[in-house]
Structure formats: C-alpha cells, structure tokens
C-alpha positions as CSV (number, residue, x, y, z in Angstrom):
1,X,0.0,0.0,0.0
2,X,2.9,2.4,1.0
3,X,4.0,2.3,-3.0
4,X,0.6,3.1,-4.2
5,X,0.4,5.9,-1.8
6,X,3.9,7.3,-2.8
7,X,2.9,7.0,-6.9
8,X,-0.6,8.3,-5.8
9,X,1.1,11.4,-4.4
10,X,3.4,11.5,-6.8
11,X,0.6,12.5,-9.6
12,X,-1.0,14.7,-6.6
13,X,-4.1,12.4,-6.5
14,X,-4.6,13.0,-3.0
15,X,-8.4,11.8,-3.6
16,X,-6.9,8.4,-4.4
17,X,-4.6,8.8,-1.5
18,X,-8.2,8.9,1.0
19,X,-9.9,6.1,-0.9
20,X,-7.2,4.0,-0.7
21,X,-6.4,4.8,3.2
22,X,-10.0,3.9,4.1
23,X,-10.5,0.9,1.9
24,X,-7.6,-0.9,2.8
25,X,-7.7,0.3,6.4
26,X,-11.6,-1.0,7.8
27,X,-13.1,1.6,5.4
28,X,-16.2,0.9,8.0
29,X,-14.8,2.3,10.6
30,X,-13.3,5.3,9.3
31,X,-16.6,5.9,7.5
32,X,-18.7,5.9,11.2
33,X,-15.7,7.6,13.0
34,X,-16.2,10.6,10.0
35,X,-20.1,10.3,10.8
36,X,-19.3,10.8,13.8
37,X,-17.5,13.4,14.0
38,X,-19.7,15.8,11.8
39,X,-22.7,14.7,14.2
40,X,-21.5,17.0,16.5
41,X,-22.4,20.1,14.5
42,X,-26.0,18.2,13.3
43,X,-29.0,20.5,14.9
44,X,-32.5,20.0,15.5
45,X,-33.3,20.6,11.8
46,X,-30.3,18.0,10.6
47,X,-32.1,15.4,12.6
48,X,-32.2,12.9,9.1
49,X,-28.6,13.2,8.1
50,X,-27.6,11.2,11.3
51,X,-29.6,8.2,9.6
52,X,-27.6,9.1,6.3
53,X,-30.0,12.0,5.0
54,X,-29.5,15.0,4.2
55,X,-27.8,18.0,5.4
56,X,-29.3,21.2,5.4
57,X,-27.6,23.1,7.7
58,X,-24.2,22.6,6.0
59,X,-25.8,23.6,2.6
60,X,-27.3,26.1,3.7
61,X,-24.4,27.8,5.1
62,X,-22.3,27.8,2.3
63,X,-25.7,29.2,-0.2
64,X,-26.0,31.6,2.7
65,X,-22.1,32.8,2.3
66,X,-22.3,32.9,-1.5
67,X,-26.0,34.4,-2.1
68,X,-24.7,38.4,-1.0
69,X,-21.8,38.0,-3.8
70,X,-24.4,36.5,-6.5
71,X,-26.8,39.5,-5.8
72,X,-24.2,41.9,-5.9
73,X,-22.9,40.6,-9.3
74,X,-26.1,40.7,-10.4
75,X,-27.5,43.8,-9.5
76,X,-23.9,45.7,-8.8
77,X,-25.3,47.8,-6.1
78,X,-23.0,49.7,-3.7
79,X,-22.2,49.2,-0.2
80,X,-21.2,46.1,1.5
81,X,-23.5,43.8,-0.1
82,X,-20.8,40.9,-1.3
83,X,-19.3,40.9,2.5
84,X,-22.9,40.3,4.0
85,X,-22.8,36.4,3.8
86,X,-19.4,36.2,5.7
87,X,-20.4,39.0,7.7
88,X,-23.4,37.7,9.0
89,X,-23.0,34.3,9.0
90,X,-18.6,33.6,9.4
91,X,-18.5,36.5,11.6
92,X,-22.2,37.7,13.3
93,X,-23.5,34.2,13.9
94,X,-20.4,32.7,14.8
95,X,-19.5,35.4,17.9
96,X,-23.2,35.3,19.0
97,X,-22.4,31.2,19.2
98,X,-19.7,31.4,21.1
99,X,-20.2,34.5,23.4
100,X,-23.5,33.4,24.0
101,X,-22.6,29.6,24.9
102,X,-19.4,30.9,27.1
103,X,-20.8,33.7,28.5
104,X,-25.4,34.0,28.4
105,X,-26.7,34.3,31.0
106,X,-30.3,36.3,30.2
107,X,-32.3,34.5,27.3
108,X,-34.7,36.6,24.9
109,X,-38.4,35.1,25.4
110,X,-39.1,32.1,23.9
111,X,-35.8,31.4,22.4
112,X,-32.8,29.5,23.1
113,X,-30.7,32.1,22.4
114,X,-29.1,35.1,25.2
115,X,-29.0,38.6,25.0
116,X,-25.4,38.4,25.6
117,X,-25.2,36.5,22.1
118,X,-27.1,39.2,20.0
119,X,-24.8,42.1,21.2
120,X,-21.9,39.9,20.2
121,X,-23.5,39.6,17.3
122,X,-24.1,42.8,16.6
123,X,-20.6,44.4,17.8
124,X,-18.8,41.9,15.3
125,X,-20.6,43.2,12.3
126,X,-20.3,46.7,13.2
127,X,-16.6,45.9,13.4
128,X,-16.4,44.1,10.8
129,X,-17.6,46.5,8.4
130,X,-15.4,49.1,10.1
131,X,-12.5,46.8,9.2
132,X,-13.6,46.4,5.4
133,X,-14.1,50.5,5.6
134,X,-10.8,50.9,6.5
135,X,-9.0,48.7,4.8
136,X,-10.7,47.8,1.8
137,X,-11.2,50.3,-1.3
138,X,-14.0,47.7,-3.2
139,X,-16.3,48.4,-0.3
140,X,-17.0,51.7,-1.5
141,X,-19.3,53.1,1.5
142,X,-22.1,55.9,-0.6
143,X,-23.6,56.4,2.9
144,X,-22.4,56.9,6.5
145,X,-21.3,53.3,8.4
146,X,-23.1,54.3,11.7
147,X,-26.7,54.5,9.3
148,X,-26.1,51.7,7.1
149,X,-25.0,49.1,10.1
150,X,-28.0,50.4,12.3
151,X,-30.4,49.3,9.0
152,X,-29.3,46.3,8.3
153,X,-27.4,44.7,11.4
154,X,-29.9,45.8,14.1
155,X,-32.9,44.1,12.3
156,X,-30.2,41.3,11.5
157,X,-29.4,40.8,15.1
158,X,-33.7,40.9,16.2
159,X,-34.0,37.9,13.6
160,X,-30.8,35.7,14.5
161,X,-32.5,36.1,18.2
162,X,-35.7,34.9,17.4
163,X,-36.3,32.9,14.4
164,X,-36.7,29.4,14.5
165,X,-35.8,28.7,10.7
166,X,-32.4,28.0,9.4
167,X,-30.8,30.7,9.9
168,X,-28.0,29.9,7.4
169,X,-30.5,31.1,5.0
170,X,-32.8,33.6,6.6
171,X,-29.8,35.7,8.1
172,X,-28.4,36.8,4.5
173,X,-31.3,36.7,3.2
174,X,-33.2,39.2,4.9
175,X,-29.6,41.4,4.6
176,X,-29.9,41.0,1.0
177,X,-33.3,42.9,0.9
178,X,-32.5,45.3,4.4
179,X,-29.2,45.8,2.1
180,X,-31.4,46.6,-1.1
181,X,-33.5,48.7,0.4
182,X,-30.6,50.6,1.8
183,X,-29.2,51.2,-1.9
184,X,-32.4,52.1,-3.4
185,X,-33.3,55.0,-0.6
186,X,-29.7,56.1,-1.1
187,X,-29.9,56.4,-4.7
C-alpha cells in the first residue's frame, strides 16, 4: 500500500490517496468515526442526516455565504452587499455562538438564544464593516457606516435572536433585501 500511496502522491491524487487509506484500512470504521464526527455540529433541523440523509444546515451555510456576492454581481449595487454572507453568518453568527454559549446568562423570550449572544452579534458586524471600511477600497461606502450598520445589522441581530428557521439562510437573506433597500433610498 505504501508504493501506491507514494505513486498516488506523486501524480497529486490525493483523492486516491483517502480512498485508498479507508478501503484498505476497515473503510467501515473510518466511514462511522467521519459520521461521527460531523454529528456534532447536526442541529434540530439535521435530525435525518444522522440516519444518512441529508444535510441542510451545512448547505445552507455555504448558499448563505455565497447568495450576497451573487446578488451583488447581479444587481452591482453599492455598499457592502458581497461581505454580508461572511459577515453575517462567518463573523455575526459565529461570535453570538460562542459568546452566548461561554458567557449568556439572560435568554430573549421564547428562544434559546441570550441577549449576551445578539450584542456579540451585533458588535462583530459593526466591526467588521469598520474593518472592510478601512481597509478595503472595493467596499465603497455611498452612505455613513453608523446608518447603514444600524439598518441592516440591528434588524439582522432581532432575527438571529428569534427565528426558529435555518438561519443559514434567513440571516443573509433578509440582509440581502435590508441591504437593497438601503441602496435604493440612497440612490
């Protein structure tokens, strides 16, 4: 097996390289111990991929990534409208995750989710977009940060608080129109 793995590599394969590592090495095992592993990030709504179906949450994270930067292509509107996937979802989401499991204490009304969360959520956008400001001459701002991140991430942060869809989706999507709307008042 070595040799195969050293001509594999050789002809950067490295697809081969994984085959061949779990079929010759109880491919079963490494298949549940994979399994396994990404059942850790399954959620309520994921509840079928543990049985081998399929995962929405995972999907839906990366269409919610990519779905800012395909409006923006096609509408080529101004502001940070091609950030707002990441924003929300690598950045917003991701702080109110992990300040709010660390460190929630208060939880909003019938939610899950703490109060100490959504203000991580929202202080890491409003960075955020300060940093692309700053730094970044393709996020050409037409309107004042303070205005633009009040529109679109305080709504943001009142729907990542309460919704009960998958907010993968629903975050950039509702940034995409808060976003729009933003464009076409500042026309």
């Amino acid at each position: 097996m070595v040799e195969r793995v050293r001509a594999t590599a050789n002809s950067s394969e490295m697809d081969k390289v994984v085959t061949e590592l779990c079929t010759n090495s109880n491919g079963r095992e490494t298949q549940l111990s994979v399994q396994h592993f990404f059942k850790v990030f399954f959620d309520e709504k994921d509840s079928g991929a543990a049985l081998g179906g399929f995962v929405v949450t995972h999907i839906a994270l990366i269409v919610g990534c990519a779905a800012p930067l395909w409006v923006y292509i096609l509408y080529g509107t101004n502001g940070f409208l091609p950030f707002l996937g990441i924003i929300a979802l690598g950045i917003g989401d991701s702080a109110g995750a992990i300040i709010g499991s660390l460190c929630g204490k208060r939880r909003w009304p019938r939610s899950r989710r703490t109060k100490e969360g959504s203000l991580a959520v929202f202080i890491s956008m409003f960075l955020a977009v300060l940093c692309l400001e700053s730094y970044s001459s393709a996020c050409a701002l037409r309107v004042p940060v303070l205005r633009q991140t009040m529109f679109v991430f305080l709504p943001l942060t009142a729907l990542e608080a309460v919704t009960f869809q998958i907010d993968n989706l629903c975050l950039p999507l509702f940034a995409i129109l808060l976003s729009l709307e933003l464009s076409a008042w500042s026309l």
